[in-house]
C-alpha positions as a Markdown table, in Angstrom:
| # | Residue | x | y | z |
|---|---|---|---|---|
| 1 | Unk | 59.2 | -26.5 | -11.3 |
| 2 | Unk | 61.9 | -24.0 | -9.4 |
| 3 | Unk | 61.3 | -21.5 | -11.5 |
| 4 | Unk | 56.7 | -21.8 | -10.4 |
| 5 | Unk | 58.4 | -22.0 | -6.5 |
| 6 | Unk | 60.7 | -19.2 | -6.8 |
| 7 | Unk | 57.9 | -17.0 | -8.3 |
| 8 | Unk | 55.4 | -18.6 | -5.7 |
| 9 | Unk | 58.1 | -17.5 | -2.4 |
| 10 | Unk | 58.8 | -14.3 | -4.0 |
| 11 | Unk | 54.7 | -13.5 | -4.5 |
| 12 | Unk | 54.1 | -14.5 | -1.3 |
| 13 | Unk | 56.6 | -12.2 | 0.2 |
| 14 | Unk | 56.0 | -8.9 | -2.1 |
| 15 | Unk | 52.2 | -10.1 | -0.3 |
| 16 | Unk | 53.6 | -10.0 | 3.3 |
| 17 | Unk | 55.8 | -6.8 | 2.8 |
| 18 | Unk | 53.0 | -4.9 | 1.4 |
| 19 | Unk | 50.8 | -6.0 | 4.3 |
| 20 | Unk | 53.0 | -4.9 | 6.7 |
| 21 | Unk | 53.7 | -1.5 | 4.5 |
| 22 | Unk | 50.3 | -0.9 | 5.2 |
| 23 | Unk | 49.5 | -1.7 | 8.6 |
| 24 | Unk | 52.6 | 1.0 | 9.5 |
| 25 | Unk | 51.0 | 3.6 | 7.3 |
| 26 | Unk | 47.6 | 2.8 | 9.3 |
| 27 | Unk | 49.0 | 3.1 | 12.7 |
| 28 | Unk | 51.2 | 6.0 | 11.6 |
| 29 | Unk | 47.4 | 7.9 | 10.4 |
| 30 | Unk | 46.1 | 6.3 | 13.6 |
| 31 | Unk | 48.6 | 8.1 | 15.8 |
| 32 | Unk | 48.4 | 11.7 | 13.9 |
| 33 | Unk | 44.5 | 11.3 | 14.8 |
| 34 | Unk | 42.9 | 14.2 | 16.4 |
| 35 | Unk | 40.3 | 12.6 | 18.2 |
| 36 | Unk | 37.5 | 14.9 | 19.6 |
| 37 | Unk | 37.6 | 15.2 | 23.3 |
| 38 | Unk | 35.2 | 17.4 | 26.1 |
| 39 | Unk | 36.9 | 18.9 | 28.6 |
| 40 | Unk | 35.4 | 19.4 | 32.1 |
| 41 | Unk | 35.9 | 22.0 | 34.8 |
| 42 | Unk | 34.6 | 20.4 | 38.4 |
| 43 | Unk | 31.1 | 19.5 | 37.0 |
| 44 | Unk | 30.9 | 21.7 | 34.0 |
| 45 | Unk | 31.5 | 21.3 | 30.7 |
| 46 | Unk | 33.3 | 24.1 | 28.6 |
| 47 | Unk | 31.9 | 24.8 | 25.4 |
| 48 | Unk | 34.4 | 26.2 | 22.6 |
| 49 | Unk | 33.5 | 28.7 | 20.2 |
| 50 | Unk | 36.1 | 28.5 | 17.9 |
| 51 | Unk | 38.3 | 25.4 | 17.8 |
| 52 | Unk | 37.8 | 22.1 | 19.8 |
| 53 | Unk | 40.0 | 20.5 | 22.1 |
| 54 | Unk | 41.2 | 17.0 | 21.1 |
| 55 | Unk | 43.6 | 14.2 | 21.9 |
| 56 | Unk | 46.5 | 13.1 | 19.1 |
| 57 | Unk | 49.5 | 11.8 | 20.2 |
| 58 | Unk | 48.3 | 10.9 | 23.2 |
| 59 | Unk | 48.4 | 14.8 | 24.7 |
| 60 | Unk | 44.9 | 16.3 | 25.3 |
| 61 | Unk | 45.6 | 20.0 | 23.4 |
| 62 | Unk | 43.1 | 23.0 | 23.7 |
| 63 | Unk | 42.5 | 25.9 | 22.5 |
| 64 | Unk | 44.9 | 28.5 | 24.7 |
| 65 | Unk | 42.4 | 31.5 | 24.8 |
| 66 | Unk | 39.2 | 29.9 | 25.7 |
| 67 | Unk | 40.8 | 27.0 | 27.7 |
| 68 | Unk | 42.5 | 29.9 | 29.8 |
| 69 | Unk | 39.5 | 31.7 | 30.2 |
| 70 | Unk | 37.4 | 29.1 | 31.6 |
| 71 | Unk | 39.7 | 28.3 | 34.0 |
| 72 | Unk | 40.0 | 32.2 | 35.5 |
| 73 | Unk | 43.0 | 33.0 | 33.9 |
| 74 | Unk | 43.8 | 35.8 | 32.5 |
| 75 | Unk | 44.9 | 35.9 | 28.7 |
| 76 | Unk | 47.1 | 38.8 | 27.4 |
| 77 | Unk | 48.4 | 38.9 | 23.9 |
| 78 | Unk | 51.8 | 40.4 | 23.5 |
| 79 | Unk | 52.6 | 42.5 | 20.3 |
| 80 | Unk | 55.5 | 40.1 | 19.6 |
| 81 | Unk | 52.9 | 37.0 | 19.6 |
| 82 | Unk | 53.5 | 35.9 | 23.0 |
| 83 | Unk | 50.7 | 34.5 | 24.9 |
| 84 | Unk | 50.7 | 35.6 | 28.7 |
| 85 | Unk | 48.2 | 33.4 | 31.4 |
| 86 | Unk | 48.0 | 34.8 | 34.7 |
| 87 | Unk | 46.0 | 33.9 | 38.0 |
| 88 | Unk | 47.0 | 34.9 | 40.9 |
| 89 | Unk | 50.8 | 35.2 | 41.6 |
| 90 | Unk | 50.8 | 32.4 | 38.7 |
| 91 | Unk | 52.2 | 32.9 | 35.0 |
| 92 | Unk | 52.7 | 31.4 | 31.8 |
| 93 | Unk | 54.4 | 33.2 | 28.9 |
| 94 | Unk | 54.0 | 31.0 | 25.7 |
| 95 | Unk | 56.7 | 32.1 | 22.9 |
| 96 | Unk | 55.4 | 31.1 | 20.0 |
| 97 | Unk | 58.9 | 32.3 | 18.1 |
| 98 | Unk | 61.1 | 29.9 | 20.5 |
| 99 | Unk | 58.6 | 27.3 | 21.2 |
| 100 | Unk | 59.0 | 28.0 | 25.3 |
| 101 | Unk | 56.9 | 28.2 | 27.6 |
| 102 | Unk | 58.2 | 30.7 | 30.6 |
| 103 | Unk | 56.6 | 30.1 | 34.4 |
| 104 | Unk | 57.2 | 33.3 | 36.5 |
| 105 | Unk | 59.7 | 32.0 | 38.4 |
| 106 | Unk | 61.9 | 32.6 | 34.8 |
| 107 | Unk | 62.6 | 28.2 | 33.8 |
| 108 | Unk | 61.8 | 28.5 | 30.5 |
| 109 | Unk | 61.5 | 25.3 | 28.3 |
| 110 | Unk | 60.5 | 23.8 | 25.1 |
| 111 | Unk | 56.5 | 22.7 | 24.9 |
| 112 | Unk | 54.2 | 21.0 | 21.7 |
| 113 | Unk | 52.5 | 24.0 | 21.6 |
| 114 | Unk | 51.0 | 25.3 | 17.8 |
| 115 | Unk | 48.9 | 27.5 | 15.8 |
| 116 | Unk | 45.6 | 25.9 | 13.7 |
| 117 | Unk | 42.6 | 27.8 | 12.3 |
| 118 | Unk | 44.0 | 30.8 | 13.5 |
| 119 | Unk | 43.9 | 29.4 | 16.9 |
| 120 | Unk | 47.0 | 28.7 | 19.9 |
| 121 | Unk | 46.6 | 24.8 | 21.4 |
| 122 | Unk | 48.4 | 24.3 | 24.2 |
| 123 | Unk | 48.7 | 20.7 | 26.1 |
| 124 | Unk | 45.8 | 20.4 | 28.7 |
| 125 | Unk | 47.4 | 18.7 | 31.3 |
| 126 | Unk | 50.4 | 21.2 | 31.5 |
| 127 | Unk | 48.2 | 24.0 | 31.7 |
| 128 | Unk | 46.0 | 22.8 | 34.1 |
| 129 | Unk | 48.6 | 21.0 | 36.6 |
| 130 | Unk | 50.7 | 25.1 | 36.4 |
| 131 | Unk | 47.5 | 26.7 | 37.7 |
| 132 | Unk | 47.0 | 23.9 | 40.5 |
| 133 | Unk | 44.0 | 21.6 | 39.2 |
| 134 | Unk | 44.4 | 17.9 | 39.2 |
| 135 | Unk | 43.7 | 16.8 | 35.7 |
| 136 | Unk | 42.1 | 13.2 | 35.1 |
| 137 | Unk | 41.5 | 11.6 | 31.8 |
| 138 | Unk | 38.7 | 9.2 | 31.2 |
| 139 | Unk | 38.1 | 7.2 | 28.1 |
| 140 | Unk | 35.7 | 5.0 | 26.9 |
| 141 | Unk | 34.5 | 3.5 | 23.3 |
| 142 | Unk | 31.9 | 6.5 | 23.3 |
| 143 | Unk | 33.6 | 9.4 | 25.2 |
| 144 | Unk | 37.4 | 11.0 | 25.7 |
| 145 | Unk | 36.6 | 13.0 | 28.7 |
| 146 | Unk | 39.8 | 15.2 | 30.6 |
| 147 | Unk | 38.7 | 16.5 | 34.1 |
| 148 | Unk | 40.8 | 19.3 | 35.7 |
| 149 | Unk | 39.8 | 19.8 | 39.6 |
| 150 | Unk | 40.9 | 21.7 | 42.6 |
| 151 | Unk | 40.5 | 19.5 | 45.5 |
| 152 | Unk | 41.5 | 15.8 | 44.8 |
| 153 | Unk | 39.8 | 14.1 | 47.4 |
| 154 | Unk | 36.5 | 15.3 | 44.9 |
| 155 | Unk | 34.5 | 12.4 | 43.5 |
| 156 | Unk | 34.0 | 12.0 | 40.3 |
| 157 | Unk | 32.6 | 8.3 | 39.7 |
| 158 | Unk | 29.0 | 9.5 | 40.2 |
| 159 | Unk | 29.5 | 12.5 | 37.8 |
| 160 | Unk | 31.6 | 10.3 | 35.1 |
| 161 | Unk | 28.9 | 8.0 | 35.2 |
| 162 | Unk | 26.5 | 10.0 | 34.6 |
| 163 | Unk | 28.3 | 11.6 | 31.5 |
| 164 | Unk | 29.3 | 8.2 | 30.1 |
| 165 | Unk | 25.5 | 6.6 | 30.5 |
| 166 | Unk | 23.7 | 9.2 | 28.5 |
């Protein structure tokens, strides 16, 4: 009889280890997720030609190029790999070999920032928030919307709605 209970105790906890094996394995592929996202300039939408913007890890990431682009930045690519974004008397110098990101005052730091299908990603947010646009994430069960806008004091309920009702 303690021979049936200690195989019983032991099968039940090989069961509960091996449950909780596999819910860490699902919220570690739950957290490596790319999950598609659109990203919106005042009222427009910017549509990507190569590469998508998406949300994993809770950053929004984008392609550099295009994301720069629609934003009236200037994109430069350096014959060491740097990537150079400039508006105005504004600048970001993405180093690719260091894994900085130098604003043209000179602070340099480290930044997720990474090469897929041939294309740079960069984080949304810090972009955005260099070249002075509020950025505003919005998510729903059916949409993953991020914002970026000039003037704060902007509404965006009516617009939001009117992307998350259709």
């Amino acid at each position: 009889m303690k021979k049936q209970t200690r195989a019983a105790v032991f099968f039940i906890i090989l069961v509960l280890i091996s449950i909780n094996v596999a819910k860490v394995k699902a919220a570690e592929a739950a957290s490596a997720q790319e999950i598609p996202v659109a990203l919106v300039i005042e009222e427009d939408i910017i549509n990507f030609t190569k590469g998508f913007p998406y949300i994993s890890n809770s950053t929004a990431y984008a392609p550099i190029a295009e994301f720069a682009k629609s934003l009236g930045i200037i994109v430069t690519s350096k014959t060491n790999g740097d990537i150079l974004l400039e508006k105005q008397e504004k600048s970001l110098l993405f180093s690719p070999n260091k894994q900085t990101v130098e604003s043209e005052n000179g602070q340099a730091q480290l930044l997720t920032f990474f090469k897929k299908e041939d294309r740079w990603y960069a984080p949304v947010r810090f972009v955005g928030e260099h070249f002075g646009y509020q950025v505003n994430s919005v998510f729903s069960s059916k949409h993953h919307i991020v914002r970026l806008t000039k003037d704060s004091k902007m509404p965006m309920l009516s617009f939001l709605n009117t992307i998350i009702l259709y």
